[in-house]
C-alpha positions, 0 to 999 in steps of 0.5 A: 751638243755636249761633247765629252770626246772618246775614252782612252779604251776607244782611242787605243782600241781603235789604233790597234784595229785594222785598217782594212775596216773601213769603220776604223778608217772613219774612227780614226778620222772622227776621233782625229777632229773629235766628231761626235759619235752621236752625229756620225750614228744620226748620219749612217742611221745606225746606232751609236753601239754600230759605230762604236763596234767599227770604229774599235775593228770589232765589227765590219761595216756591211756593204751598204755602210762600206760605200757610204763611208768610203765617199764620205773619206773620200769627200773630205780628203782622208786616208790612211797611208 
């Protein structure tokens, strides 16, 4: 898979987002290990535009997305302190 890893924009935008959004949260662990977007959206079922949108704090995740996101930070170990 080729992986040009995250924009600059998309780094800081996400450092500067809130992290009450759980799509921040996963941002700042996907971009932390250079997770591909592309792998996260095909995971979720959302589309790459949807992950950008949370992980940069423009969009909150609906419920559903919440849940699924907060188990998978949970599986591995993340969090924000």
């Amino acid at each position: 898979m080729d992986n040009r890893g995250y924009t600059s924009r998309i780094i800081k935008a996400n450092l500067e987002a809130s992290t009450d959004n759980p799509g921040v949260v996963l941002g700042r662990y996907c971009i932390s290990r250079e997770i591909p977007v592309n792998d996260v959206s095909v995971h979720l079922k959302v589309s790459r535009m949807t992950i950008y949108k949370w992980f940069t704090g423009d969009w909150m995740p609906r419920k559903r997305h919440a849940d699924e996101i907060f188990a998978i930070l949970e599986k591995v170990g993340f969090s924000i302190d």
